[in-house]
Each structure stands twice: as C-alpha cells, then as structure tokens.
C-alpha positions as CSV (number, residue, x, y, z in Angstrom):
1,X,0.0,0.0,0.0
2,X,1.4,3.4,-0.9
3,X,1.3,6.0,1.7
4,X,0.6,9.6,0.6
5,X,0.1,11.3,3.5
6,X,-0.8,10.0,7.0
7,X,-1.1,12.9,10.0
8,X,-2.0,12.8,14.0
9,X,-5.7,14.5,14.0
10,X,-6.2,15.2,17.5
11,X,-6.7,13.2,20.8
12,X,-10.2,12.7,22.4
13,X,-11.7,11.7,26.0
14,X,-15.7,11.6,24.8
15,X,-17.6,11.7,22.1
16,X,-18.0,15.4,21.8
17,X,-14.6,15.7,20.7
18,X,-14.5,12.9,17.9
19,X,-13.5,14.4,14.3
20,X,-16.4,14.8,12.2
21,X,-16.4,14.5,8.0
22,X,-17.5,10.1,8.1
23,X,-14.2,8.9,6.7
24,X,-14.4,5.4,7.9
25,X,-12.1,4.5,10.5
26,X,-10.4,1.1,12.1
27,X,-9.3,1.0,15.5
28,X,-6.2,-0.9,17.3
29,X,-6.8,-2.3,20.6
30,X,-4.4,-4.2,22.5
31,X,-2.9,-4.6,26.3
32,X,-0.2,-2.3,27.4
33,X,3.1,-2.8,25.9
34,X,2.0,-4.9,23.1
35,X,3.4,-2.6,20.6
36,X,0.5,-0.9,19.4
37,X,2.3,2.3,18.6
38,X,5.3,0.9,17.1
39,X,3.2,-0.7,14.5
40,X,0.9,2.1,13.6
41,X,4.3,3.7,12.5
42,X,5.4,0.7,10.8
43,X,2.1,0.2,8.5
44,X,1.8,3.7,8.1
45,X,6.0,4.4,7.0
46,X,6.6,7.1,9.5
47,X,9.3,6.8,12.5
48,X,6.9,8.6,14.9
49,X,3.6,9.8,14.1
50,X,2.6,7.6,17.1
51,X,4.5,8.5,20.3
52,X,6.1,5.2,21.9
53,X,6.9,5.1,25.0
54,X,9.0,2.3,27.4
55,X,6.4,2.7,30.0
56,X,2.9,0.7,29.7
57,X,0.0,2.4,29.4
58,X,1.4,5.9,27.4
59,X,-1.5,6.1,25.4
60,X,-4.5,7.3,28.2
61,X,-6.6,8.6,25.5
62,X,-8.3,8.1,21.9
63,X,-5.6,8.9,19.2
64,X,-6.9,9.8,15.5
65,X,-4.9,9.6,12.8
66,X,-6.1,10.6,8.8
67,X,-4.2,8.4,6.2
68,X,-4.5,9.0,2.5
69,X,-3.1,6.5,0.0
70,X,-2.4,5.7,-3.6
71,X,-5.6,3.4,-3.3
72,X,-8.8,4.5,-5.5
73,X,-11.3,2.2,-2.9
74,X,-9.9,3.0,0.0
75,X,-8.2,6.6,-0.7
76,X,-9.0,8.5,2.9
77,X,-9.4,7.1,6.0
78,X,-8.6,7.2,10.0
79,X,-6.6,4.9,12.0
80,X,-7.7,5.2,15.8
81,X,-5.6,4.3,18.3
82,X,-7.2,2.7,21.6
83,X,-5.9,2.8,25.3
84,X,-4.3,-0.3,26.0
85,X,-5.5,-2.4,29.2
86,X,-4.1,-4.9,31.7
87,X,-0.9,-3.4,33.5
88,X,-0.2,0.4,33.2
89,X,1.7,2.6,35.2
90,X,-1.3,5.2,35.8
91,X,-3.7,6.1,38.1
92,X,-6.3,3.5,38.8
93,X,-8.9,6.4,38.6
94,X,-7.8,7.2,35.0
95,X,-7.6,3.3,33.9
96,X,-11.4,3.5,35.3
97,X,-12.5,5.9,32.7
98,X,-10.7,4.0,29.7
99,X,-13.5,1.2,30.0
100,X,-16.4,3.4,29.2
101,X,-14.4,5.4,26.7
102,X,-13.2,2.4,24.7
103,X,-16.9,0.8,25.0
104,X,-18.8,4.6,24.0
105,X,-16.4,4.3,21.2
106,X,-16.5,0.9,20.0
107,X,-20.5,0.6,20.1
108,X,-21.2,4.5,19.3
109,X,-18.9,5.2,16.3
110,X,-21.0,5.2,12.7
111,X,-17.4,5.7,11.1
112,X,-15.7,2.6,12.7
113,X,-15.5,-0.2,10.0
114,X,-13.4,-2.6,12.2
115,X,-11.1,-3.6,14.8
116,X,-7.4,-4.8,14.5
117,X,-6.8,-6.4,18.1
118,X,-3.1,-7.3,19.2
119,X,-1.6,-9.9,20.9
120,X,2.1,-11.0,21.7
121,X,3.3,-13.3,19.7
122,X,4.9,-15.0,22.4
123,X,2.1,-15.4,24.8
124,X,-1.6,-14.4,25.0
125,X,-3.2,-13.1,28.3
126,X,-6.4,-13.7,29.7
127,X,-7.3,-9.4,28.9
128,X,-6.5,-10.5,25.8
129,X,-8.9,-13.3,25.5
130,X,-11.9,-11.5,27.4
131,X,-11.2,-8.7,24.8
132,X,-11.7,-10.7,21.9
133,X,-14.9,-12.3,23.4
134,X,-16.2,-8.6,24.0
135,X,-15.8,-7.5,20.7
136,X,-17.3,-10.8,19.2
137,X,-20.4,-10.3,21.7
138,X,-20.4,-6.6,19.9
139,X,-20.3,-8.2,16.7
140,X,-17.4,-5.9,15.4
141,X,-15.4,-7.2,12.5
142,X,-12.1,-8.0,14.2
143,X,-8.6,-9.0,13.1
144,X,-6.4,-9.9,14.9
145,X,-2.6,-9.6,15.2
146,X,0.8,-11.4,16.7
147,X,3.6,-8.3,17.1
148,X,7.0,-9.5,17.9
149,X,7.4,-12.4,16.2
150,X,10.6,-11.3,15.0
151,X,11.7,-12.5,18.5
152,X,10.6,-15.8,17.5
153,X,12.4,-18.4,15.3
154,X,10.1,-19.9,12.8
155,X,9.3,-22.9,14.3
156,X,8.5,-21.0,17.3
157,X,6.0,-18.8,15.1
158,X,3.8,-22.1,13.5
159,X,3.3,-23.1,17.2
160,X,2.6,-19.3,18.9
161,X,0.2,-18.9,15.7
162,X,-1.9,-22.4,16.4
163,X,-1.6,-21.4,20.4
164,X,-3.3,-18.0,19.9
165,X,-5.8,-19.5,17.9
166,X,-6.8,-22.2,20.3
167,X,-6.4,-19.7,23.5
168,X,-9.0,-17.3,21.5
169,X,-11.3,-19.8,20.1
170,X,-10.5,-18.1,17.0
171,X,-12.4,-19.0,13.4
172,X,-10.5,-19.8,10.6
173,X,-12.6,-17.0,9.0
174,X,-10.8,-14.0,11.3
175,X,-7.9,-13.0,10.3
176,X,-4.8,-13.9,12.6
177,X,-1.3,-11.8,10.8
178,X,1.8,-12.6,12.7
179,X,3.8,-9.1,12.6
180,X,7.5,-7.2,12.9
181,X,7.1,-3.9,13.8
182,X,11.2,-4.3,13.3
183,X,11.5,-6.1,9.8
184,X,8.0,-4.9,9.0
185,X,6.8,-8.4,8.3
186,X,3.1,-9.3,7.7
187,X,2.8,-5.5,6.5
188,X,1.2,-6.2,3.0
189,X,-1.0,-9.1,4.6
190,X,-2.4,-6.9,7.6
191,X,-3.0,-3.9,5.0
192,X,-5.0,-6.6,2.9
193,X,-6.9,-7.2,5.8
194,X,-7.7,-3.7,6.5
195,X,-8.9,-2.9,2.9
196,X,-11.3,-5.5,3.4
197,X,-12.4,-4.0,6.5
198,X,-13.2,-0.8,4.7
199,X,-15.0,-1.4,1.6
200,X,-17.5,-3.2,4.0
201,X,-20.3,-0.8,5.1
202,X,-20.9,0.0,8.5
C-alpha cells in the first residue's frame, strides 16, 4: 500500500470531541506494551507519528490519525488508536474511565468499519482473551494480530500462531497476521486485511 500522506488529527476523551467528516475508521486495541504504537508507524511508514513510549500504558486517551493513500477504494481514512488495558503505570482512577471510553467508542462510532486487536506473539493473556470475546459479543469485524514475532524463530512462530488461535477460540474465518514492527513483516497481509475492512459498510 502506498502512503501519501498520514497525519495525527487530534486526541479525544468523549464523544464530543471525535473528528467529524464520516471517513471510515479502524481501531487498534491491545494490552499495554504490546506494541501498538510501534506498529501504527510501521504500517503507516513514519518513524513517529505515534508516540512510543518504554512505560505501559502511554497512550491514556483516543488517538486519530487521517491516512491518505495511492488506493482509488480506500483513498482517505482514519486509523484510531485505543488505550491499551491490563498493567499500566497510571492512576487506577484514570484506567477506570478507559472502559467506558473504549466501549462509547466501540459501540457508538457510525465511522468505525473494524477492529485490529493485538496480541504478543509469544504469549496471549487472559485481557487478551476477554477482549476478543467482547468485541465478538459486539459483533465488530475484528482481526487480529501477533507483534513480535521477529523474537521468535520460525518454528516457534507455526506453534505461537496455532496457540493463539486455540487460547482465543479463533475462526478460521478472522484473520490472525503474525507481525515485525522491526522487519515490517506481515505488512502487505495486515493492510490486505484492512482494505477489506473498509470497503464493507458499516
């Protein structure tokens, strides 16, 4: 996928303050420290439009971005990146609000096409697992993918992929994209995946 332009919008704590204009959008979920930021940069070829950050739990708030690519079907749209849960250095009053503001989001938002849940490769937690049986009960068209495996050897990778897919009770029919936000691996198969998820209507 060729990139022309991709640019931070604004952040947002309710619905007041979501951008307005319906470009559909597809949101990244995923537990604290999973990588989330590192690969928004990497799919979208910029070093830091997404602020990474060692500690867990950076990202407090929703994060739009507008990406606009060589692509005729799916020319404009907004990545949106979501608070990650589990362990975060912060307040537990603040990690109390990100509940309602993920959910007012993911069950509110006209624009919202899809869902691109991550795991790590090397392990999946039981957040991650409730996660992905929210969103199924939400009926949100969900993806889901393995960061890190480039910290796997390949053998290692054929039995993290079958692991996640038995810990999640994932169908064959959802997408599972095993990812390097390093090597950039699994880039042209996740941005299949998300073209998908945008010519479908809301």
């Amino acid at each position: 996928m060729k990139i022309v332009t991709a640019e931070f919008i604004r952040s947002c704590h309710d619905p007041g303050q979501w951008p307005r204009g319906g470009l559909p959008e597809v949101a990244f979920v995923g537990r604290s420290n999973v990588g989330k930021s590192l690969l928004i940069n990497s799919l979208l070829h910029r070093k830091g439009l997404a602020k990474v950050s060692a500690t867990p739990g950076k990202t407090r708030i929703l994060n739009f971005f507008r990406v606009t690519t060589a692509a005729p079907v799916v020319k404009t749209f907004s990545v949106v990146d979501l608070p990650g849960y589990g362990y975060a250095k912060v307040a537990k009053s603040v990690r109390a609000r990100w509940g309602p503001m993920i959910e007012r989001y993911l069950t509110g938002r006209a624009e919202l096409r899809g869902v691109i849940l991550l795991v790590d490769a090397r392990g999946v937690e039981r957040h991650d697992q409730m996660t992905f049986e929210w969103l199924n009960g939400l009926k949100q068209r969900t993806a889901v993918v393995a960061t890190k495996v480039d910290k796997l050897t390949r053998s290692e990778r054929r039995k993290s992929l079958a692991a996640i897919r038995e810990a999640l009770g994932l169908p064959e029919a959802i997408p599972l994209v095993p990812y390097s936000s390093i090597t950039h691996e699994g880039r042209d198969e996740l941005w299949q995946t998300i073209r998908e998820m945008l010519q479908h209507p809301a």
